[in-house]
C-alpha positions in Angstrom: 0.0 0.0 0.0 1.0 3.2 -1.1 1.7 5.9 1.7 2.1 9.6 0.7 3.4 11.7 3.6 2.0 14.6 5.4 3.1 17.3 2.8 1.9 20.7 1.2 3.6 21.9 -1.8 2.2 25.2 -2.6 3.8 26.2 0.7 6.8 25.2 -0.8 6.5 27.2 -3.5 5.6 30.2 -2.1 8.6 29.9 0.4 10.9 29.6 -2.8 9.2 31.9 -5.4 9.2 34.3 -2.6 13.0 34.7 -2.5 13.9 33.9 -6.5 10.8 36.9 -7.1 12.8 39.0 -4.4 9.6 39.9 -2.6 11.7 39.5 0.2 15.6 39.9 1.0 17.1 36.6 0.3 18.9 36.5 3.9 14.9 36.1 5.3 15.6 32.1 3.9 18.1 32.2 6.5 16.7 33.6 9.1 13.9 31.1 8.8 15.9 28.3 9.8 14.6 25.9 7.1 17.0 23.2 5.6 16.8 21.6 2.3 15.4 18.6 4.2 12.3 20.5 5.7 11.2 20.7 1.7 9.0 17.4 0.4 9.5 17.3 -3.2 13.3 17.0 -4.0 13.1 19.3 -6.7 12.8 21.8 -4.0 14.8 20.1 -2.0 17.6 21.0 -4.7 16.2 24.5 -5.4 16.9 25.7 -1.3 20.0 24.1 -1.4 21.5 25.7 -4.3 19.5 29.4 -2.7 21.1 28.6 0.6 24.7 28.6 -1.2 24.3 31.8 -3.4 23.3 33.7 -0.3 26.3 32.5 1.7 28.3 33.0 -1.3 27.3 36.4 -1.5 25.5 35.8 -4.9 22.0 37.7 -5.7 19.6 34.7 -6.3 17.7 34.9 -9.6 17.0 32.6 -12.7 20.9 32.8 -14.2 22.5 32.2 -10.8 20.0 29.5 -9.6 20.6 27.4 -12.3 24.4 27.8 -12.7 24.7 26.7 -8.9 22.0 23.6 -9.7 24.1 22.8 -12.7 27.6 23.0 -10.1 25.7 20.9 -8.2 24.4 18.2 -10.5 20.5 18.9 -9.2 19.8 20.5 -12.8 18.9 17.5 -15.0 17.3 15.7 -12.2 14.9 18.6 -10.7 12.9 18.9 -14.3 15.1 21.8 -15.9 13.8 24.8 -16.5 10.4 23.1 -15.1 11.3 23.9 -11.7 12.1 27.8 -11.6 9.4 28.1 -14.5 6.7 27.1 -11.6 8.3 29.2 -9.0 8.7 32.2 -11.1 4.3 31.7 -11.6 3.8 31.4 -7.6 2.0 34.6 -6.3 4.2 35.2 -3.5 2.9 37.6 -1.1 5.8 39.3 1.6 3.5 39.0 4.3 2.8 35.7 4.3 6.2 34.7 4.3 6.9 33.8 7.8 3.3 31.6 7.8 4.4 30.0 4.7 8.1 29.1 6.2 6.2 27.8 9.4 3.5 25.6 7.4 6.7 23.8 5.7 8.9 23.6 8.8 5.6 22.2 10.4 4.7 19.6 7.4 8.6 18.4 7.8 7.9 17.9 11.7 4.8 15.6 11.3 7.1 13.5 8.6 9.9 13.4 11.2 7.3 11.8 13.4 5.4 9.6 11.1 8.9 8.0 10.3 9.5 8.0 14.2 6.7 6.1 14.9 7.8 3.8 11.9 11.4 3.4 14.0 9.8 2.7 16.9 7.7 -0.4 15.6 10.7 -1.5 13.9 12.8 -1.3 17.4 10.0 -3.3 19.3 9.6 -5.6 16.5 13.8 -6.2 16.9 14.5 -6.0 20.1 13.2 -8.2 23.9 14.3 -5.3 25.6 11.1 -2.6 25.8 12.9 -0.7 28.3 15.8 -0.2 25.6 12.7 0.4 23.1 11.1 3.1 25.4 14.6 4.8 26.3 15.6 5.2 22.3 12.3 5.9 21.3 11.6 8.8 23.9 14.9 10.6 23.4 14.4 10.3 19.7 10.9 11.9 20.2 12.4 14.7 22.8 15.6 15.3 19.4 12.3 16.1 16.8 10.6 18.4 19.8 13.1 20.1 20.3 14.2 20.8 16.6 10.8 22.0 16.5 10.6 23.9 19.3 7.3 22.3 19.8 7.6 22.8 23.3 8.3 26.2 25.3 10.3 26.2 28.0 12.9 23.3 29.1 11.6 21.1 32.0 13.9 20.6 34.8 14.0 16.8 34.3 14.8 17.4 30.7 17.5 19.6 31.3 19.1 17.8 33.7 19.1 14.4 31.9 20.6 16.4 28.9 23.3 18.5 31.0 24.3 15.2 32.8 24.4 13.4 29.8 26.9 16.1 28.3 29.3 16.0 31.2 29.5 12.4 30.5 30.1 12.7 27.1 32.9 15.1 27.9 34.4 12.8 30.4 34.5 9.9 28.2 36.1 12.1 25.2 33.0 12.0 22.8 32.9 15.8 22.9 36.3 17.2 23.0 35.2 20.9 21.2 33.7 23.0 24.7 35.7 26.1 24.8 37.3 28.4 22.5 40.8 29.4 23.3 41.7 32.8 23.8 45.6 32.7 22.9 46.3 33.0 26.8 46.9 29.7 28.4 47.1 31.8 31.7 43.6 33.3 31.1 42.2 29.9 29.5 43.1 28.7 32.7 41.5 30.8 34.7 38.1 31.0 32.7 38.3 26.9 32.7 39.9 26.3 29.2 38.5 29.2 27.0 35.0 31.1 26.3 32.8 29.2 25.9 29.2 29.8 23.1 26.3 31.9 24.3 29.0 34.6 26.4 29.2 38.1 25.7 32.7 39.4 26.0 33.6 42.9 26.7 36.8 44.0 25.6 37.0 47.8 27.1 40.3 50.0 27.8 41.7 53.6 26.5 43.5 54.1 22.9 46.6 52.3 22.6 46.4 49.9 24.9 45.5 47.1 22.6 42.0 45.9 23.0 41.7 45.6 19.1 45.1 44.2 19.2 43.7 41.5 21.8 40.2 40.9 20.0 41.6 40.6 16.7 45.0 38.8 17.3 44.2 36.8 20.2 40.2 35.8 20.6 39.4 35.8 16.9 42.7 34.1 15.3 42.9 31.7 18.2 39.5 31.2 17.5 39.5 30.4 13.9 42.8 28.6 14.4 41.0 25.9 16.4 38.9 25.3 13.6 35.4 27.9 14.7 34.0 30.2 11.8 34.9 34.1 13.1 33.1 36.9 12.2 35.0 40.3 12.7 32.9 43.9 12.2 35.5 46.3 11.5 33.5 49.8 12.0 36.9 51.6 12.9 39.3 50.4 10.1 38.9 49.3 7.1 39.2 45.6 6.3 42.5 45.6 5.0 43.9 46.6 8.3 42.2 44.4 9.9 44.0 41.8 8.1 47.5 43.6 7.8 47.1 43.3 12.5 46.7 39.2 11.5 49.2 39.4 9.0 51.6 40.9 11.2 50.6 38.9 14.0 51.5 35.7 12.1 54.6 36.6 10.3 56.2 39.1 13.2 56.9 41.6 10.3 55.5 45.2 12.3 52.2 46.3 10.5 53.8 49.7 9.8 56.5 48.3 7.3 54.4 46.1 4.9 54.3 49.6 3.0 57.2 50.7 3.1 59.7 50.7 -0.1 62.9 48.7 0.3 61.0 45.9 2.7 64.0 43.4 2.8 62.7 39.7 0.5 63.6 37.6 4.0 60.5 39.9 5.4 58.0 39.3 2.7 58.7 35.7 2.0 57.8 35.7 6.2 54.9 37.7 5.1 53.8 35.3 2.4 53.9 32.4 4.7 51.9 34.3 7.6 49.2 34.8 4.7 48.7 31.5 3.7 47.9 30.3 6.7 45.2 33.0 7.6 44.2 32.8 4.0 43.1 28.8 5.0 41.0 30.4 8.5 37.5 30.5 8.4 37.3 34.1 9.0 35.2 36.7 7.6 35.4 40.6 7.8 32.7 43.0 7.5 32.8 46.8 7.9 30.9 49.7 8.5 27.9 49.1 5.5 27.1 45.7 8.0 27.5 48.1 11.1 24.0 48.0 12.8 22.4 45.8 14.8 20.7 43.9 11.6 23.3 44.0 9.3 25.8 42.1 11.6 23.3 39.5 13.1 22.5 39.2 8.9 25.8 38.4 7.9 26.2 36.1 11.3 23.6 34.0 10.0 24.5 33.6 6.9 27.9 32.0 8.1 26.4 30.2 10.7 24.2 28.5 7.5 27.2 27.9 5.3 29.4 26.3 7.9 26.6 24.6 10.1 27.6 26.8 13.0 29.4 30.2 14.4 32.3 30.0 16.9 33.0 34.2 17.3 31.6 37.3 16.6 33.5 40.4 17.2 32.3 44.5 16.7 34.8 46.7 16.9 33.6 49.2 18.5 30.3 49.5 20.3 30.0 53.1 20.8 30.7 53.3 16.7 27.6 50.9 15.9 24.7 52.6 14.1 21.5 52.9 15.9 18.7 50.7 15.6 16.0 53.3 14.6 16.0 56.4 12.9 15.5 58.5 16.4 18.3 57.8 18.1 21.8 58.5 17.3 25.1 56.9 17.4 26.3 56.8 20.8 23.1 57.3 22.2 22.4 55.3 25.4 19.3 53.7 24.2 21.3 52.8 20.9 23.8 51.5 23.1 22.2 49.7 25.3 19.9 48.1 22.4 23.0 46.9 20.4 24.3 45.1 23.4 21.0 43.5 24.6 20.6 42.6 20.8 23.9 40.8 20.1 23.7 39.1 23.3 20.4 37.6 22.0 22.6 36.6 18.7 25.1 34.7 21.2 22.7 32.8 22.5 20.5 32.4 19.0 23.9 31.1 17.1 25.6 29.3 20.1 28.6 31.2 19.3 30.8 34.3 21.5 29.9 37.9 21.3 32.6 39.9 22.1 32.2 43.9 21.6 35.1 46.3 22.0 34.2 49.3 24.0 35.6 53.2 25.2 35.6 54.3 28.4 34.4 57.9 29.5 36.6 60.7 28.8 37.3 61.0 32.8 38.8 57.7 32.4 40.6 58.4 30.4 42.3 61.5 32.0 42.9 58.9 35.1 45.9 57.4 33.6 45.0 54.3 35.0 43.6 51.0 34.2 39.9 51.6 33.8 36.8 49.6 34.9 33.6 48.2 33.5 31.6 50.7 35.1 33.4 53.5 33.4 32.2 52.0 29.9 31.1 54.9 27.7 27.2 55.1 26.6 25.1 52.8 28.9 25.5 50.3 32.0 23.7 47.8 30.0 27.5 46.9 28.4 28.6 45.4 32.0 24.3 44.2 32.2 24.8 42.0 29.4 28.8 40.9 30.0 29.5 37.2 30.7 32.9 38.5 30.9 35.0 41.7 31.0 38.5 42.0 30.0 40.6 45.3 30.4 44.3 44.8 28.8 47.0 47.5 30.3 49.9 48.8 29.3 52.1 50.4 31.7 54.7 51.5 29.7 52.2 54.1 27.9 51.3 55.9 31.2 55.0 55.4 32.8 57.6 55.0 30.2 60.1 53.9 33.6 58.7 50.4 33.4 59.7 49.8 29.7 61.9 47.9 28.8 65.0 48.1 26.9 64.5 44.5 25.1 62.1 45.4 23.2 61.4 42.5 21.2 61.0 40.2 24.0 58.1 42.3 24.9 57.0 44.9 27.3 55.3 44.7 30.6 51.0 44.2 30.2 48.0 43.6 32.8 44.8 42.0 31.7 42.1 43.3 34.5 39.2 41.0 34.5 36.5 42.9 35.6 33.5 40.7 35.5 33.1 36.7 35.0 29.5 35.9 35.5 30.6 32.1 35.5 33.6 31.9 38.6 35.9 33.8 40.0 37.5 37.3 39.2 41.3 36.9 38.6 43.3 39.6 36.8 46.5 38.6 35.0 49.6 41.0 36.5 53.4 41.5 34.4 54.6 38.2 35.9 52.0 36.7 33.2 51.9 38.5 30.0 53.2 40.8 28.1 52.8 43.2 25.0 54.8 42.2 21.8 54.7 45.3 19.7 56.1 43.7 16.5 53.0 41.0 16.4 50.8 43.2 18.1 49.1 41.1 20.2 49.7 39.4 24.0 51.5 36.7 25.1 52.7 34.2 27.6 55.7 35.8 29.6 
C-alpha cells in the first residue's frame, strides 16, 4: 500500500518563489531556519540548497544564478530543468505571508519526522526483547524532533538535567572534545576553565593604545579560527584591509607599519607570504561599516552560521561606533547603546557562538591614567548588564615609560584586568603573566 506523507507543496512554493521573485531579501531564507530537508519534493529540496549557497556566497539569487549553482551541483537535469524555476517564477508570492508560509513547511517536515519515528519505533520493538531499551531510544528520539521543532516552550527541569548530565558524561569519556574556545592566553584559559565558551558576551574595554583591538583581533578571533570555529569580525573603525595587515603581522612578526614601506628586505615578505597563507586557510570573515547596525551584523552572522553549520566568534569593533537601531536615536546614544548590546547578546545565545564587543571608556577615564573599569564603559550600564565577561588589557609603559623595557622584542610589561566573570571567580593577569609584543601586536605568555 502506497503511503504519501503529510506534505503541502504550494507552501513550498511560495517559500521559494518568494526569495527567486525577491519579494523579500534573500537573507529572510536564513533567518527562517529551514533546511533543504524541511522541503517534500526533491526538486525543491535542490532548489533551497542551491538558494542557501548563493546567499552565503554572497550571490544575488535569480534565474541565471540559480541554475548555474543547480548545474555545479548536478540537481539540474534531475529537478525537471527549467520546469522547476518556471513554476516558481508563476507562484504569487505575497511578503506578508512569508513567515506563515516558512512555518506551514517547517511544520509539514515535523509531522514526517514523526510519522517515520513512529515507523522506527515499531521496527525497534519488533527487533529488540528489551522494551525498556525500546522506550529509552524511542523517547529521546521523540524529545531530538521536539526540540528541533521547538514544539515545546520552556525546558523542564527533568529534561535539562538528563541532557546536562548526559553532556558532562560525554565530555568525560572524550565523545565531545570541542567545549571552549581558546583565547591565545593559556594563563587566562586557565583561569576562565579552558576558554570562552558559546552563548557569552565578552567585553573588551580599555583607552586608545592599549590594545584591546590588538587582543580581540590577534588573540580571541585568530585563536578562534585557528581551532577550527568560523569568526566573524565587524570592523567599523578600520577598514578591512587593516584588519588583516594586525593578522598578517601577528603571524609573520613583520610590524604592521613596514608592509608599505619601499625597500621591505625579501627575508620579510617571503615571512609575510607564509603568515598569509595560513590565515588565507581560517574561516574568517570581515565586514565593515555598510554591515554596522544591529541587523546587518546579526545578517551576515547567520549567513555564516548557514554555510558552515555553526558560528564560533563574533567580534564588533567598537560598540560606541555601531549605528542605531531606529532612525530616532543616534550613534552613541544610550538607548542605541544599550539596544546593540542587549541585541547581540540575544545573537550569542541564537547562534551558540561568542559575542565579544570592544568598547571606550568615558573621557574622565581616560584623563585617570590608570587602568579603567567596566563601570566606566562609555554610553550605557547595560555593556557590563549584558557581560558574561570583561577583559581590560593595560599597558604600563604608555602611562609610565620607567617600566619599559630596553629589550624590546622580548616584549614589554601588560596587565589584563578582569573585571566581570558571571561564570567563577575574578582573577586579573599581573606582568609576571603576559606581556605586550609590539612587532605581532598582540599578547603573550611571559
Amino acid at each position: 500500500m502506497s503511503i504519501t506523507l503529510p506534505n503541502n507543496v504550494g507552501a513550498e512554493r511560495e517559500v521559494l518563489g518568494a526569495i527567486l521573485l525577491k519579494t523579500v531579501p534573500a537573507g529572510e531564507l536564513v533567518a527562517s531556519g529551514l533546511s533543504p530537508t524541511d522541503f517534500y519534493r526533491g526538486d525543491h529540496q535542490a532548489v533551497c540548497s542551491a538558494m542557501l549557497q548563493l546567499i552565503a556566497n554572497g550571490v544575488s539569487v535569480d534565474e541565471v544564478s540559480l541554475r548555474e549553482q543547480m548545474v555545479a551541483n548536478k540537481t539540474w537535469g534531475t529537478s525537471g530543468r527549467a520546469r522547476v524555476i518556471s513554476d516558481l517564477m508563476d507562484t504569487a508570492s505575497l511578503p506578508s505571508s512569508f513567515t506563515y508560509m516558512c512555518e506551514k513547511v517547517r511544520g509539514y517536515a515535523l509531522s514526517r519526522e514523526m510519522v517515520q519515528h513512529g515507523w522506527d519505533v515499531s521496527r525497534m520493538a519488533l527487533e529488540s526483547p528489551v522494551a525498556t531499551e525500546v522506550f529509552e531510544s524511542a523517547n529521546k528520539s521523540l524529545r531530538d524532533i521536539a526540540k528541533r521543532g521547538k514544539l515545546t516552550v520552556g525546558v523542564s527541569v527533568q529534561d535539562g538535567v538528563r541532557d546536562y548530565i548526559d553532556y558532562v558524561k560525554r565530555v568525560m569519556e572524550g565523545e565531545i572534545t570541542d567545549t571552549r574556545i581558546p583565547t591565545g592566553l593559556r594563563s587566562l584559559d586557565d583561569r576562565l576553565g579552558g576558554g570562552v565558551r558559546t552563548g557569552w558576551q565578552v567585553v573588551v574595554l580599555s583607552s586608545a593604545g592599549h590594545g584591546k583591538t590588538a587582543f580581540a583581533v590577534n588573540n580571541l578571533a585568530l585563536s578562534a579560527a585557528k581551532a577550527g570555529h568560523p569568526v566573524l569580525i565587524c570592523s567599523l573603525e578600520m577598514q578591512p584591509s587593516e584588519v588583516v595587515g594586525r593578522m598578517v603581522a601577528a603571524e609573520s612578526g613583520v610590524p604592521v607599519h613596514v608592509h608599505d614601506r619601499p625597500g621591505l628586505e625579501a627575508y620579510d615578505f617571503s615571512k609575510m607570504m607564509g603568515a598569509a597563507d595560513r590565515i588565507n586557510a581560517l574561516p574568517v570573515r570581515i565586514i565593515g561599516a555598510k554591515h554596522g547596525t544591529l541587523e546587518g551584523v546579526v545578517s551576515v552572522a547567520r549567513q555564516m552560521h548557514a554555510e558552515y553549520g555553526r558560528l564560533g566568534m563574533v567580534v564588533v569593533d567598537y560598540l560606541q561606533l555601531m549605528k542605531s537601531p531606529s532612525d530616532d536615536m543616534a550613534n552613541g546614544d544610550e538607548r542605541a547603546i544599550s539596544g546593540n548590546s542587549g541585541g547581540l547578546k540575544l545573537m550569542a545565545n541564537e547562534l551558540d557562538c561568542v559575542s565579544v564587543l570592544l568598547s571606550q571608556p568615558v573621557l574622565s577615564a581616560k584623563r585617570d591614567m590608570k587602568r579603567p573599569t567596566i563601570q566606566q564603559a562609555k554610553g550605557s550600564g547595560s555593556i557590563e548588564d549584558d557581560a558574561d565577561l570583561a577583559l581590560i588589557p593595560w599597558l604600563p609603559g604608555n602611562v609610565d615609560e620607567s617600566v619599559l623595557r630596553a629589550d624590546t622584542p622580548l616584549g614589554q610589561p601588560a596587565e589584563m584586568g578582569m573585571e566581570k566573570f558571571r561564570h567563577g571567580p575574578r582573577r586579573n593577569l599581573g606582568e609576571d603573566e603576559i606581556k605586550w609584543n609590539p612587532q605581532r601586536m598582540r599578547f603573550e605568555e611571559v
